[in-house]
C-alpha positions in Angstrom: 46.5 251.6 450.9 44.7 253.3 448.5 47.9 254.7 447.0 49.4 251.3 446.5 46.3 250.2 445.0 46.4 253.2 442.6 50.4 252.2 441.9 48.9 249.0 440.7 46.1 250.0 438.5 48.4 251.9 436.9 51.0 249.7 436.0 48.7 247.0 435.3 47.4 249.5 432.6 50.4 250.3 431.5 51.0 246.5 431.2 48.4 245.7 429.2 48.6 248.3 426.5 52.6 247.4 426.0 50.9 243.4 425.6 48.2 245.0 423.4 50.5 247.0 421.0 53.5 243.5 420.9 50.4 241.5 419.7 49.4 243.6 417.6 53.0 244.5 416.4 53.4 240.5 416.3 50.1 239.6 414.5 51.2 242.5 411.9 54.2 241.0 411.0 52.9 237.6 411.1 50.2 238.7 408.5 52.9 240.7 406.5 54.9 237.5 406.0 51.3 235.5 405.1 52.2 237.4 401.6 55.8 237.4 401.9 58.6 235.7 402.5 60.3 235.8 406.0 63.7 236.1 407.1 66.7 234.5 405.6 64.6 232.5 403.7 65.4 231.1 400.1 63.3 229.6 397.2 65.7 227.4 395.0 68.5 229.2 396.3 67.5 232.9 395.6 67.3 235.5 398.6 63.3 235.5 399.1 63.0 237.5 402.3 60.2 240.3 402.6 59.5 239.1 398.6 55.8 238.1 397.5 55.4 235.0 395.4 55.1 237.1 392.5 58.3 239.2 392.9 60.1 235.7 393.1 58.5 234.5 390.5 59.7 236.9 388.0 63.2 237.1 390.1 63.4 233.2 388.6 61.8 233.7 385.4 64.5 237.0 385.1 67.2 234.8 386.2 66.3 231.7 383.4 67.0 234.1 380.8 70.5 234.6 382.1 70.6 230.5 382.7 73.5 228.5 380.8 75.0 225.5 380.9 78.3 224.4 380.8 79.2 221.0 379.0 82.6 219.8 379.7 83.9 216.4 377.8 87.0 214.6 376.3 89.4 216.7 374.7 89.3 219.3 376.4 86.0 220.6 374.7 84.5 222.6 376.5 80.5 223.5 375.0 77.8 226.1 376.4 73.6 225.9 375.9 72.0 229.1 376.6 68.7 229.5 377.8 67.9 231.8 374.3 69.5 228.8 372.5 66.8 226.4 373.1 63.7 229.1 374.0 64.0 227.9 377.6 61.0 229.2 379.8 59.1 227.9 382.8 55.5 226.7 383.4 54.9 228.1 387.0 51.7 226.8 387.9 51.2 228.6 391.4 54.1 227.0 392.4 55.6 229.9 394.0 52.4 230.8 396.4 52.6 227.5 397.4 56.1 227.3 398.5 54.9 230.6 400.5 52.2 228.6 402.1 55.2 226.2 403.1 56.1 229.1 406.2 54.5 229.3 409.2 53.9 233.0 409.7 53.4 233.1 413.1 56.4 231.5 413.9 58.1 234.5 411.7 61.0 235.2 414.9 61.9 231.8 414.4 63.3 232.6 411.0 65.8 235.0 412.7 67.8 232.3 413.9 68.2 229.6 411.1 68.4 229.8 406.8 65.5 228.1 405.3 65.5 226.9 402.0 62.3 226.3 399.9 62.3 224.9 396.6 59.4 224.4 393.5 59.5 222.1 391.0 61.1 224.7 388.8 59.4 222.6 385.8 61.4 223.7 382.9 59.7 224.1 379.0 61.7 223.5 376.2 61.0 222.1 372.5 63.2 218.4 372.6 63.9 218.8 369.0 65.3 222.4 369.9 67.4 221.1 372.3 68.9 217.8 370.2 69.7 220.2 367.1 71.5 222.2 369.0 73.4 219.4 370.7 74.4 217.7 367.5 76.2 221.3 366.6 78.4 220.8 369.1 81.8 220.5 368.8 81.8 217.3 370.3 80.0 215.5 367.6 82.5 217.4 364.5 83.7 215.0 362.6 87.5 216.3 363.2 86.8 215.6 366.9 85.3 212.1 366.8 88.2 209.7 367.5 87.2 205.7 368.0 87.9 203.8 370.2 90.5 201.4 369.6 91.0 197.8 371.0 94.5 196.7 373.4 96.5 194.9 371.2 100.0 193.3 370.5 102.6 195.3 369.2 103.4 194.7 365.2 106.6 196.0 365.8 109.7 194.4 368.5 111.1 197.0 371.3 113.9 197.0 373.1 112.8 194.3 375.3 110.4 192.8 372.8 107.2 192.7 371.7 104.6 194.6 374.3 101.0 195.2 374.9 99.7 198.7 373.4 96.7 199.8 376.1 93.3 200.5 374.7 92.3 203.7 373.7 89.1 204.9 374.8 88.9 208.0 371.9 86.1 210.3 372.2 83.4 209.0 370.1 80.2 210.1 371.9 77.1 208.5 372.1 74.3 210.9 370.7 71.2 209.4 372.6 73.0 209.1 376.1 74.5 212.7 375.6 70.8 214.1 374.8 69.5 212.3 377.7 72.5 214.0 380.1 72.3 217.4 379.0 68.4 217.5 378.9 68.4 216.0 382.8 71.2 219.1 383.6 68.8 221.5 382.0 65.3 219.8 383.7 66.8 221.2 386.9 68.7 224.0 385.9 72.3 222.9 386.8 74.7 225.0 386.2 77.8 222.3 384.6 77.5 218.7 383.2 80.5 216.4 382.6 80.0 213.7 379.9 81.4 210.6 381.5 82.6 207.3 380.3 79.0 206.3 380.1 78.1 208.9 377.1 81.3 207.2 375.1 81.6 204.4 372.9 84.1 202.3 374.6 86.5 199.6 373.4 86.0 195.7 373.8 89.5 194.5 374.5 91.6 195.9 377.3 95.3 195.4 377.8 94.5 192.9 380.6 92.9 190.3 378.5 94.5 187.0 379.5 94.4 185.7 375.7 96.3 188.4 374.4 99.0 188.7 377.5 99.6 185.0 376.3 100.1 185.7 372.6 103.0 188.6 373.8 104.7 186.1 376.4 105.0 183.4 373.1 106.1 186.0 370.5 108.7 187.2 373.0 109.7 183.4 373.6 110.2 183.4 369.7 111.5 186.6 368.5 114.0 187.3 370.7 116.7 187.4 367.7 118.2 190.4 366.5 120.8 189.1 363.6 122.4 191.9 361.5 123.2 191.0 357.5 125.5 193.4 356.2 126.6 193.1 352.8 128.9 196.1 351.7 126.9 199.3 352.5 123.7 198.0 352.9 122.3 196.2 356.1 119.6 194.2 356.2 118.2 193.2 360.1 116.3 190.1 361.1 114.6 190.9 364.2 111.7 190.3 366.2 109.7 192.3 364.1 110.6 190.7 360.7 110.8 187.2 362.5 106.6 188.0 363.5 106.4 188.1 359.6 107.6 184.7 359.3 105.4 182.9 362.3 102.3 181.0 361.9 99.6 182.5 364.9 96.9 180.4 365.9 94.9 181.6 369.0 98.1 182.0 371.4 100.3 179.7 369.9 103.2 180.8 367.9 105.4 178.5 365.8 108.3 179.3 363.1 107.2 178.9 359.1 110.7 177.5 357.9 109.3 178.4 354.3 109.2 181.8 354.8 112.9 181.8 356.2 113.6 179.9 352.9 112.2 182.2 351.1 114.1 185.3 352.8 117.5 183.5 352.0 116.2 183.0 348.5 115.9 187.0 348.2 118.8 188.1 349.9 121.0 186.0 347.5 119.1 186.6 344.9 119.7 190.4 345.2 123.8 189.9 346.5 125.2 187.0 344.8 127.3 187.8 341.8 128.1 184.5 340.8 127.9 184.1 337.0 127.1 187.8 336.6 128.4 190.2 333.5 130.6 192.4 334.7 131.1 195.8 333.0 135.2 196.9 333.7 136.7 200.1 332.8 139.6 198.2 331.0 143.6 199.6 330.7 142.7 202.3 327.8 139.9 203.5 329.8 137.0 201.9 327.3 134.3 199.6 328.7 134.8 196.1 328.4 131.9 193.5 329.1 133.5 190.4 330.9 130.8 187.5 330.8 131.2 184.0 332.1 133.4 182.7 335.0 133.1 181.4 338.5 133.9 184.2 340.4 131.5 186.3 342.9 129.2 185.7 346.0 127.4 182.5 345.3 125.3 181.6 348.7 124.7 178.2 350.2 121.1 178.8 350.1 120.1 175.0 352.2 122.8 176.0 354.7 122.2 179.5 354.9 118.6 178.5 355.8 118.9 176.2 358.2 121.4 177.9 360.2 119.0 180.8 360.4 116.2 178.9 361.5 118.6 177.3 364.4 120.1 181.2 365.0 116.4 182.1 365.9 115.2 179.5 367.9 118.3 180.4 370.1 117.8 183.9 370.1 120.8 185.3 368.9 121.9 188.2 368.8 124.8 190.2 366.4 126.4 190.2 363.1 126.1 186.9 360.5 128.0 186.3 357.5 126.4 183.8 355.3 127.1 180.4 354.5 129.1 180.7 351.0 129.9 178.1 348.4 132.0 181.1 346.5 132.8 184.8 347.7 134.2 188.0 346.1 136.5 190.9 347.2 133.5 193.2 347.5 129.7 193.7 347.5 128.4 196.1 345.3 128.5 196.5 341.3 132.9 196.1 341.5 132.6 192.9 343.3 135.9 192.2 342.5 137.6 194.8 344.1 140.3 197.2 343.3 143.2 194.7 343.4 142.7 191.9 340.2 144.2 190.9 336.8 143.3 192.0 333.2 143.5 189.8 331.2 143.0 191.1 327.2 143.4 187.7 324.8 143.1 190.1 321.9 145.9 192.4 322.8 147.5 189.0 324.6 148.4 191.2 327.4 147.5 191.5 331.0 147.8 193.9 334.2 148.2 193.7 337.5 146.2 196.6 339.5 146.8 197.3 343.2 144.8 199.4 345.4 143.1 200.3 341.3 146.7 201.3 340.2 148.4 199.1 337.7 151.6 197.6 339.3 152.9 195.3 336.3 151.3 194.2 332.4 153.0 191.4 330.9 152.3 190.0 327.1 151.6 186.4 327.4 150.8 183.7 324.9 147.1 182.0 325.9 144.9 179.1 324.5 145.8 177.8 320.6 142.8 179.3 319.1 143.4 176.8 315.9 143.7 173.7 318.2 140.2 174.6 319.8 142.0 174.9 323.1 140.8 178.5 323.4 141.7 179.8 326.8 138.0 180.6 328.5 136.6 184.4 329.1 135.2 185.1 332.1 135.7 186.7 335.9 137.5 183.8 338.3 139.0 184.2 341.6 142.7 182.4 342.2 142.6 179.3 343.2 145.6 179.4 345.3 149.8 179.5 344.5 152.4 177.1 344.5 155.9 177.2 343.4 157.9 174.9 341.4 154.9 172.7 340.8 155.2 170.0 337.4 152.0 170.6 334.8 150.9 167.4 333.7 148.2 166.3 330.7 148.2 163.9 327.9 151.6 163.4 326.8 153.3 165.4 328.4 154.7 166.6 331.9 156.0 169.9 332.5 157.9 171.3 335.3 157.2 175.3 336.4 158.3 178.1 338.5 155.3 179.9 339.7 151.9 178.5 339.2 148.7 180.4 339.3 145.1 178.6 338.8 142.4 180.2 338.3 140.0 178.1 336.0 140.3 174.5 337.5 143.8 173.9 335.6 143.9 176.8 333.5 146.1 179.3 335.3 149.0 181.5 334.5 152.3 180.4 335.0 156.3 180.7 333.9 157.0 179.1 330.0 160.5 179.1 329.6 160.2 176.8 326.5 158.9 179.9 324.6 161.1 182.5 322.9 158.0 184.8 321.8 154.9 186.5 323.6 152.2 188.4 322.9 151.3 189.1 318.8 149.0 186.4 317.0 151.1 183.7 318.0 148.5 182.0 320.2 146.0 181.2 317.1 147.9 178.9 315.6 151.3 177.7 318.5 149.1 178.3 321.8 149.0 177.0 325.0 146.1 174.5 326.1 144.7 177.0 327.6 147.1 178.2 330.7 148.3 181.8 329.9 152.2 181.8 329.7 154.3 184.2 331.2 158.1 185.0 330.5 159.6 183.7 333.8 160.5 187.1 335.2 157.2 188.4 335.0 155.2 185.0 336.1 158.1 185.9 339.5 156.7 189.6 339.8 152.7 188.8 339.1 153.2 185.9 341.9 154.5 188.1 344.4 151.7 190.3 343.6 149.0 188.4 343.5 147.0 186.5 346.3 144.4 183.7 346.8 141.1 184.3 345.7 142.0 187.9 343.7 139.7 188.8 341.2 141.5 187.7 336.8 138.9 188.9 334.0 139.6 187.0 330.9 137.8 188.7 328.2 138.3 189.0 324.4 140.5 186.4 321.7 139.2 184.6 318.7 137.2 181.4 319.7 137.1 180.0 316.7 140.0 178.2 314.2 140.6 180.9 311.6 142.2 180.1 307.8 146.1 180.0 307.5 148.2 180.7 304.3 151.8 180.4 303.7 153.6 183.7 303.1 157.3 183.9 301.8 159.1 185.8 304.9 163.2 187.4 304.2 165.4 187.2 306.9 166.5 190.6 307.0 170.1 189.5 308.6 170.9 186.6 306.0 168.1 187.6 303.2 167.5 184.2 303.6 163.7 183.4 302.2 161.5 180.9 304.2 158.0 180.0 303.8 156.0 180.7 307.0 152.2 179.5 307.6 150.3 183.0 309.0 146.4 183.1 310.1 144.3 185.2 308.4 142.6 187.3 310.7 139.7 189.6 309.3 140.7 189.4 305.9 144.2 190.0 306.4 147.3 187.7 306.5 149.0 188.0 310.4 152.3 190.6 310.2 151.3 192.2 306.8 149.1 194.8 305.4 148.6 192.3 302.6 144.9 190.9 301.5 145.1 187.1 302.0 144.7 185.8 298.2 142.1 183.0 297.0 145.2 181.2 295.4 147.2 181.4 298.7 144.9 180.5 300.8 144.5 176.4 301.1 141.6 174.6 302.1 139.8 174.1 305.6 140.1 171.2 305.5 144.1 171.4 304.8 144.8 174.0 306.9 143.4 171.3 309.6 145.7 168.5 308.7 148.8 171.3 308.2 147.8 172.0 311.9 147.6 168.4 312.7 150.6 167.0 311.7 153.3 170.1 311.1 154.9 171.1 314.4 158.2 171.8 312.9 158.5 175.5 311.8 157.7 177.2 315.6 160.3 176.0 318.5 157.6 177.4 320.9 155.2 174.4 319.6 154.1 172.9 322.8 153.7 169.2 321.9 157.3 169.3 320.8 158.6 170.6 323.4 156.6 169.2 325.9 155.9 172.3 327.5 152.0 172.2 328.1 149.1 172.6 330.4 147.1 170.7 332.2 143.9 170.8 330.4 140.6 170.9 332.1 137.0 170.5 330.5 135.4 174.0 331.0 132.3 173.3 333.2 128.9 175.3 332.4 128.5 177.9 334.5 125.0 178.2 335.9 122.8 180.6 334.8 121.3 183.6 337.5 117.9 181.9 337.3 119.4 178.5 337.0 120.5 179.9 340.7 117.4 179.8 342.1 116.7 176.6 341.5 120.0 174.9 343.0 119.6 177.0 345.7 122.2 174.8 347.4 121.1 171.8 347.4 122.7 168.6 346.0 124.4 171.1 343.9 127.7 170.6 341.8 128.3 173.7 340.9 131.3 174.4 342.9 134.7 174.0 341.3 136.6 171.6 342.8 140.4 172.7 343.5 143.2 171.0 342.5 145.6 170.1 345.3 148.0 172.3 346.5 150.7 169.2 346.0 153.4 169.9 343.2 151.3 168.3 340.6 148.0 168.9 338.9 145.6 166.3 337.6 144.0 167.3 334.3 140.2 166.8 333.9 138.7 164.8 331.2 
């Protein structure tokens, strides 16, 4: 027994010095971590185990010198603040010991088993006015980078199905005050990124959702839906929805059509392509320029029409190519309206030619207007009226039957004049027509065949006013018979001589006028004798380019009537 009871002692002994030595193994430790920090534990995230409050505190003081923060925003600009940039530092105020005062160090083994995370109030120094002049040199208050924002609104210009809505555009236009107040709440706790959201951005005030403005687009497409296509010669001009938006009258949402400013459109558009009553310039048969002025011929728009077709084209929403609404057109646009397929007609040279395709095909003298009768045939740039064969030419006192019959001036026209022996020369002054231009029958045949309605004649040259007339003593070279002969003096000089006119041979104005009155006997091309005249016509006055503006089609006479294609033609008065 005694044995056993030894045993015992022993191990009791041995017991209580193994106890002795873990308490005082487990109060050492425990009063190690009273002044440090135990096992996997962290102070604002940094590894704090077996470190005093000191040797953390300049851990996190080390570590703020190495802080910066990253500032990400629209654009794609991407910004750093370093913790030098703005003299960052931190005001520690015991902080640390007591986060250390936060463990229980008696319950150190309990540590072993979990990660505990301590944190301080970390409070942050900094000057403000530091930290705002470094924010306003970032890139994201440049001026290069500072883009509005821009309101949703209704397209100026039509698309392919119409006008649409363009969306808003938010820009990037910070805020300064609200980006301050970000970035200096990222750096009060030391985060490591900050995104400037919508928040720190001006932002627009009408979206593309607006009910108003969805309403405006549904009535402008209701309106402009048109897409019409001018096109005169090489240029085009386009009336779509964008140009039709130029002409409507906006109020709120509601959309209506100012017909006035489709008037006016018409207006320009003739006003820049009508020819009608325009001088025309012509390289004439011997290559010189000739100016042609006067006539009817050209593009002469029926402005009233013209504009209220339009307006009716529109409000159905058509769609394609529109020829105007004439009251005269020409064989081209451009500067040679007339094409290369016309007559010249020279009533100097009393000759004319036929071009084709800008090649002449056939010239013919003629015999025109008597110049000394005032029935002057008129200059100017007319289209053919139309053709007729065997057609009877009737006027005051006469009625005369024809071959091939050409108008091109009301009744002034070209035609067969088989009554005459003679053309060409200075016979017109004095034993002209009434103004038609007479052809010898074979060529008024070839010119009809060649010619067509509405081709282009430029009259241009002649004497338009009754010149004196002397008598000159003329030998017939066959018989050396001598006859007196009544010549006009043109420039000076007698008609068919080199000669001077003379004072003594030269009679009076006034008898010249009665010679011309009352002889018809000395020509057998005289037209009153043989009753081989024109119908006459009173030359109407051609309006003037700005007198065009103002008849602008409406209760306008200025067309030229056509004489019926029957087989007669009715003189005007």
């Amino acid at each position: 027994m005694s044995r056993t009871k030894a045993k015992r002692s022993i191990a009791g002994i041995i017991l209580g010095i193994t106890f002795i030595i873990f308490l005082l193994f487990y109060m050492g430790v425990s009063i190690y971590f009273m002044s440090h920090f135990a096992f996997n534990v962290y102070v604002n995230d940094i590894p704090a185990y077996k470190m005093t409050a000191k040797e953390i505190e300049t851990e996190v003081t080390d570590g703020l010198m190495k802080y910066v923060l990253t500032i990400k925003g629209r654009g794609d600009i991407t910004e750093t603040i370093s913790a030098n940039d703005i003299n960052l530092s931190l005001r520690m105020d015991g902080q640390f010991d007591r986060a250390l005062k936060e463990q229980n160090p008696l319950l150190w083994p309990a540590y072993l088993f979990k990660d505990t995370h301590l944190t301080t109030d970390n409070i942050v120094v900094y000057s403000k006015e530091t930290v705002e002049n470094k924010i306003d040199s970032l890139a994201y208050f440049s001026p290069e980078n500072i883009k509005e924002p821009v309101d949703a609104y209704v397209s100026e210009e039509s698309g392919e199905d119409g006008f649409y809505i363009v969306p808003e555009d938010y820009g990037q236009s910070p805020i300064r005050d609200i980006v301050v107040e970000k970035i200096c709440s990222a750096i009060d706790v030391l985060e490591p990124e900050v995104t400037l959201d919508d928040e720190c951005y001006k932002a627009p005030e009408l979206f593309s959702d607006n009910p108003e403005m969805t309403a405006l687009c549904d009535n402008l497409n209701n309106f402009c839906k048109a897409n019409i296509v001018y096109e005169f010669g090489a240029d085009t001009v386009v009336v779509d929805g964008t140009k039709i938006r130029e002409w409507c009258a906006i109020n709120g949402t509601e959309v209506s059509l100012d017909e006035e400013k489709v008037k006016d459109f018409v207006n320009s558009i003739a006003r820049q392509y009508d020819t009608f009553g325009k001088t025309r310039t012509i390289i004439s048969h011997s290559g010189e320029e000739v100016t042609v002025s006067g006539g009817d011929y050209g593009w002469w728009m029926d402005r009233s029409t013209e504009t209220s077709e339009l307006i009716a084209a529109i409000k159905n929403g058509d769609k394609g190519t529109r020829v105007p609404v004439y009251f005269g057109t020409a064989a081209a646009y451009g500067e040679q309206d007339y094409g290369t397929s016309y007559v010249e007609i020279d009533l100097t040279a009393q000759h004319l030619w036929v071009y084709q395709d800008g090649q002449v095909v056939e010239d013919s003298d003629f015999v025109s207007g008597c110049v000394n009768k005032s029935r002057v045939t008129p200059v100017g740039t007319y289209g053919i009226t139309y053709k007729e064969r065997d057609a009877t030419l009737v006027g005051e006192n006469y009625s005369s039957p024809v071959k091939y019959w050409m108008p091109f001036n009301g009744n002034v026209g070209m035609h067969d004049a088989s009554w005459r022996s003679k053309f060409g020369g200075y016979d017109y002054i004095l034993n002209g027509s009434h103004g038609c231009i007479n052809l010898p029958t074979e060529k008024a045949e070839k010119i009809y065949d060649l010619v067509s309605k509405g081709e282009a004649v430029l009259v241009y040259g002649g004497l338009t006013s009754p010149v004196p007339v002397v008598e000159v003593e003329v030998t017939d070279p066959k018989t050396g018979e001598v006859k007196v002969e009544k010549r006009p003096v043109i420039n000076g000089k007698v008609a068919g001589t080199d000669s001077e006119a003379s004072t003594e041979n030269n009679t009076s104005e006034e008898n010249q006028t009665t010679e011309e009155n009352t002889t018809s006997g000395e020509s057998t091309t005289t037209e009153e004798n043989t009753g081989a005249g024109e119908a006459t016509s009173t030359e109407g006055e051609t309006p003037s380019e700005n007198s065009l503006d103002n008849v602008n089609g409406e209760g306008a006479t200025g067309e030229s009537t056509a004489p019926s294609e029957g087989g007669e033609t009715t003189p005007q008065n």
